[in-house]
Every structure is written in structure tokens, then in C-alpha cells.
C-alpha positions, 0 to 999 in steps of 0.5 A: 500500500502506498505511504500516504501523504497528506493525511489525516483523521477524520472526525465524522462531521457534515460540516465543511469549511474549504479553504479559501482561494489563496490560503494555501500554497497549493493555489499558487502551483504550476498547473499541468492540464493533461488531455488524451485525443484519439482522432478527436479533430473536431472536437479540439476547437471548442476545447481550446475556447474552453481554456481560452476562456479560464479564470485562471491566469494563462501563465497559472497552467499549461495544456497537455495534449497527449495524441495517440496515434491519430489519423487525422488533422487534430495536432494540424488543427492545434499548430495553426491555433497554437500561436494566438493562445495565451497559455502555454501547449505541449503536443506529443505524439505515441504510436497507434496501438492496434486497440484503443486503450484509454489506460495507457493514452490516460498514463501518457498524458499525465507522464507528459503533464510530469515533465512539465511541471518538472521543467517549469523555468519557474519551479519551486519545491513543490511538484504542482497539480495535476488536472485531467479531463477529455479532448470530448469535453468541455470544462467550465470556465473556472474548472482549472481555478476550482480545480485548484481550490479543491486541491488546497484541502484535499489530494484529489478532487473528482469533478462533476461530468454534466451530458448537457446534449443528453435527450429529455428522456435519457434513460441513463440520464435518470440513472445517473441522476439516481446515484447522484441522490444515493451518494448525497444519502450516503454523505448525509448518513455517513458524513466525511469532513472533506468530502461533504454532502451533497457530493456526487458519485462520479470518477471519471477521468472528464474531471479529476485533479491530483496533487502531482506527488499523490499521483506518483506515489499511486503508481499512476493510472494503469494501462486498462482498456476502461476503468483505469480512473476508477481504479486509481481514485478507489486506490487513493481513498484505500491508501488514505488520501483524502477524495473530494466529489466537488460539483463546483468542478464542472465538466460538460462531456458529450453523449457520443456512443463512439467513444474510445474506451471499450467499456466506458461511458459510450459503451453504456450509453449504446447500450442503454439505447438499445434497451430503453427500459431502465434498468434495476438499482440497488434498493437503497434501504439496502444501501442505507443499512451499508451507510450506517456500518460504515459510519459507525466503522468510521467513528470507532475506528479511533477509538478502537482501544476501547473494548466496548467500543471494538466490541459493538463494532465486531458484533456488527461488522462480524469481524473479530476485535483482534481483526479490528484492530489490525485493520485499524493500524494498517489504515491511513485515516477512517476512510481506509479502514472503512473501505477495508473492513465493509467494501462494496458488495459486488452483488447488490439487492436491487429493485426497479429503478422507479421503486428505488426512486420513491424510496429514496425520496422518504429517505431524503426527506426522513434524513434531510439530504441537501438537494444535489 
């Protein structure tokens, strides 16, 4: 397990102050923005009007473009707009593999971002910022700068991804709407300091942000065909880094069916398409009793060498107290010690999605959830 950095222990509150914009030498960082495009020409106009219109001072980052072996005209179409951009732009170019493999484009985007920020003319001790997003997507015009904010008082930060080109009736549109009120249940029953309801549940790599040494201590994303961003940002809160769900972070992503991880977002969109019932979902009085174990993990996890405490948590969790305790020193902070003890079920009790939605409902109002 990487060493952690960065960490600390919570205690389980819904209140949260961030940190203000400039209290931290983090908001001050080199920024490296770290983009992988796979034959994305036409969509690379409106990602460089993206940037074009950041609140962040031009100087503040530089924009990675990672092009993975593209048969078309996009880095044609980035050298001729090249020199009327205020910010800085890196090209480089890797050979096309026969299967398109958003891992490995992902990891040599970023590993192009680490040698900006390393040859910085102005580089101070610090490693800088890491932001990552899609050459499909659109970020808002204060992504970089919240990105940043974020960055100040956690060590990743998940943005929220928007489809606004999604249909009214978008079946998946509604699902993801679903795990949006799921996640602001959890939040709201199980609360984490730096990551506050109504937080949201997505980690795709549209909007992630990571302090540069977190990243390398991680091992970087993985070279996976899908998932590779899940799997990171599951990585860092198992290895006690604090994650952040900001909805201040925004990202407008397309809802395109072509895309180029092989079981990614497209793939499930296609796939929703062709079969337009909605799907069943996890019951979320399920969930809710999956949300209490894991707060009461939570505030025992320091408090561990009390045996009355350690007792009520292994009469509940069924793990023993010896267990417990183990578990308890191997973890970084709560939340690694949460996700060890009680991680998520592959296998779910689920109803349908229009039951599930009326359920959540009283609980929402039973529990006082913030509206995502």
C-alpha cells in the first residue's frame, strides 16, 4: 500500500469549511492540464475556447495534449491555433496501438503533464497539480481555478461530468441522476469532513485533479482498456488520501456512443439505447443499512482501544476485535479502514429503478439530504 501523504483523521462531521482561494500554497502551483485525443479533430476547437476562456491566469497552467496515434488533422488543427493562445501547449505524439486503450493514452498524458511541471523555468519545491479531463469535453470556465481550490484541502478532487446534449428522456440520464441522490444519502448518513454532502458519485477521468506527488506515489493510472480512473481514485481513498466529489468542478462531456474506451461511458450509453427500459438499482434501504456500518466503522475506528467500543463494532461488522484492530493500524485515516473492513458488495439487492426512486425520496426527506 502506498505511504500516504497528506493525511489525516477524520472526525465524522457534515460540516465543511474549504479553504479559501489563496490560503494555501497549493493555489499558487504550476498547473499541468493533461488531455488524451484519439482522432478527436473536431472536437479540439471548442476545447481550446474552453481554456481560452479560464479564470485562471494563462501563465497559472499549461495544456497537455497527449495524441495517440491519430489519423487525422487534430495536432494540424492545434499548430495553426497554437500561436494566438495565451497559455502555454505541449503536443506529443505515441504510436497507434492496434486497440484503443484509454489506460495507457490516460498514463501518457499525465507522464507528459510530469515533465512539465518538472521543467517549469519557474519551479519551486513543490511538484504542482495535476488536472485531467477529455479532448470530448468541455470544462467550465473556472474548472482549472476550482480545480485548484479543491486541491488546497484535499489530494484529489473528482469533478462533476454534466451530458448537457443528453435527450429529455435519457434513460441513463435518470440513472445517473439516481446515484447522484444515493451518494448525497450516503454523505448525509455517513458524513466525511472533506468530502461533504451533497457530493456526487462520479470518477471519471472528464474531471479529476491530483496533487502531482499523490499521483506518483499511486503508481499512476494503469494501462486498462476502461476503468483505469476508477481504479486509481478507489486506490487513493484505500491508501488514505483524502477524495473530494466537488460539483463546483464542472465538466460538460458529450453523449457520443463512439467513444474510445471499450467499456466506458459510450459503451453504456449504446447500450442503454438499445434497451430503453431502465434498468434495476440497488434498493437503497439496502444501501442505507451499508451507510450506517460504515459510519459507525468510521467513528470507532479511533477509538478502537476501547473494548466496548471494538466490541459493538465486531458484533456488527462480524469481524473479530483482534481483526479490528489490525485493520485499524494498517489504515491511513477512517476512510481506509472503512473501505477495508465493509467494501462494496459486488452483488447488490436491487429493485426497479422507479421503486428505488420513491424510496429514496422518504429517505431524503426522513434524513434531510441537501438537494444535489
Amino acid at each position: 500500500m502506498p505511504s500516504p501523504r497528506h493525511v489525516t483523521r477524520e472526525t465524522p462531521t457534515s460540516a465543511f469549511a474549504p479553504t479559501r482561494v489563496g490560503s494555501d500554497a497549493t493555489e499558487q502551483q504550476r498547473i499541468a492540464v493533461c488531455v488524451p485525443v484519439r482522432d478527436e479533430s473536431a472536437h479540439l476547437t471548442q476545447l481550446l475556447d474552453a481554456f481560452a476562456c479560464q479564470t485562471a491566469a494563462p501563465e497559472r497552467f499549461v495544456l497537455c495534449l497527449l495524441f495517440d496515434g491519430c489519423n487525422d488533422d487534430g495536432e494540424a488543427r492545434v499548430a495553426a491555433r497554437r500561436p494566438s493562445l495565451a497559455f502555454e501547449v505541449i503536443v506529443h505524439r505515441i504510436e497507434r496501438a492496434p486497440q484503443a486503450n484509454a489506460g495507457r493514452a490516460r498514463r501518457a498524458a499525465m507522464a507528459l503533464g510530469l515533465s512539465a511541471l518538472a521543467g517549469a523555468p519557474d519551479r519551486d519545491d513543490s511538484p504542482g497539480l495535476l488536472l485531467s479531463t477529455d479532448a470530448d469535453s468541455v470544462p467550465a470556465p473556472d474548472w482549472v481555478e476550482a480545480s485548484a481550490h479543491a486541491l488546497a484541502s484535499v489530494d484529489v478532487v473528482a469533478g462533476y461530468i454534466e451530458r448537457p446534449d443528453a435527450p429529455p428522456q435519457d434513460v441513463h440520464r435518470r440513472v445517473e441522476r439516481y446515484w447522484e441522490r444515493l451518494r448525497c444519502l450516503q454523505r448525509t448518513v455517513d458524513p466525511l469532513e472533506h468530502d461533504p454532502a451533497p457530493s456526487h458519485p462520479s470518477q471519471g477521468g472528464a474531471s479529476l485533479g491530483f496533487r502531482a506527488e499523490v499521483y506518483q506515489a499511486l503508481g499512476g493510472f494503469e494501462a486498462l482498456a476502461s476503468h483505469e480512473d476508477v481504479g486509481l481514485v478507489t486506490a487513493a481513498r484505500r491508501a488514505g488520501y483524502r477524495v473530494r466529489h466537488d460539483r463546483t468542478v464542472r465538466v460538460a462531456t458529450s453523449s457520443r456512443i463512439d467513444g474510445r474506451a471499450s467499456r466506458g461511458l459510450a459503451y453504456t450509453l449504446r447500450q442503454r439505447q438499445t434497451c430503453p427500459t431502465p434498468p434495476a438499482v440497488q434498493d437503497p434501504e439496502a444501501a442505507l443499512h451499508r451507510y450506517r456500518v460504515c459510519a459507525e466503522a468510521r467513528a470507532a475506528f479511533a477509538r478502537l482501544d476501547d473494548d466496548a467500543v471494538a466490541q459493538a463494532l465486531a458484533t456488527t461488522s462480524r469481524v473479530s476485535m483482534t481483526r479490528l484492530r489490525h485493520l485499524a493500524a494498517e489504515s491511513g485515516n477512517a476512510e481506509a479502514f472503512t473501505m477495508y473492513l465493509l467494501p462494496e458488495p459486488e452483488d447488490t439487492e436491487e429493485i426497479a429503478l422507479e421503486q428505488a426512486e420513491q424510496r429514496v425520496a422518504l429517505l431524503e426527506s426522513t434524513y434531510g439530504c441537501p438537494c444535489p
